[in-house]
N, C-alpha and C positions, 0 to 999 in steps of 0.2 A: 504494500500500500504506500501511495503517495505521502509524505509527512510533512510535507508543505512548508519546508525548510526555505522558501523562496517567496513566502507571502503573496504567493497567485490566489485568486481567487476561484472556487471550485464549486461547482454543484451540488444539490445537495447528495447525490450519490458518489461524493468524491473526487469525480475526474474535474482537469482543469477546465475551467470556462472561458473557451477562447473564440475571439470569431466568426463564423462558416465564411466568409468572404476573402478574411487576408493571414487570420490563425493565431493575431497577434492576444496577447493574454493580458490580463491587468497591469503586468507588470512590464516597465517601458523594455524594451530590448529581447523580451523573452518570448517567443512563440509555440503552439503546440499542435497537432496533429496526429491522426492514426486516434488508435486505442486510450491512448492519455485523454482525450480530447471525445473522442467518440464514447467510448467503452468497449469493449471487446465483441470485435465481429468481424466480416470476413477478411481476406491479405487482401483483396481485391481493393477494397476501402480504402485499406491500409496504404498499399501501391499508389491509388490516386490523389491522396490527401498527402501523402510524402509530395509529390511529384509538385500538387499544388502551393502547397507549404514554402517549398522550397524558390518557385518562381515569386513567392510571395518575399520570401528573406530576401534573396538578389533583387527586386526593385527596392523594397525599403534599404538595402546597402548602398545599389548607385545613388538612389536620395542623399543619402548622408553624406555620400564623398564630393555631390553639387556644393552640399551648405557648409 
């Protein structure tokens, strides 16, 4: 189980609560997807929400590197 050593903010079943659009979590810099984020269910999920996840870090990085 998650111990939430990181002061994200979670659902009430635990998993992190992060946005279905860009994955970003309460907490500035930290994002989540997959199983954290969803709760456990299938790799396909899993597969697409990485994949999304991930396009979502590399636009909020080139952001950072404009400002």
């Amino acid at each position: 189980s998650f111990d939430n050593q990181f002061s994200i903010d979670l659902t009430l079943d635990g998993r992190i609560n992060a946005n279905e659009k860009n994955y970003k979590t309460s907490r500035k810099n930290f994002f989540s997807c997959g199983d954290s984020r969803r709760g456990q269910s299938l790799v396909v999920w899993a597969i697409k929400e990485g994949r999304d996840c991930a396009k979502s870090v590399h636009k909020y990085l080139k952001k950072k590197q404009l400002t």
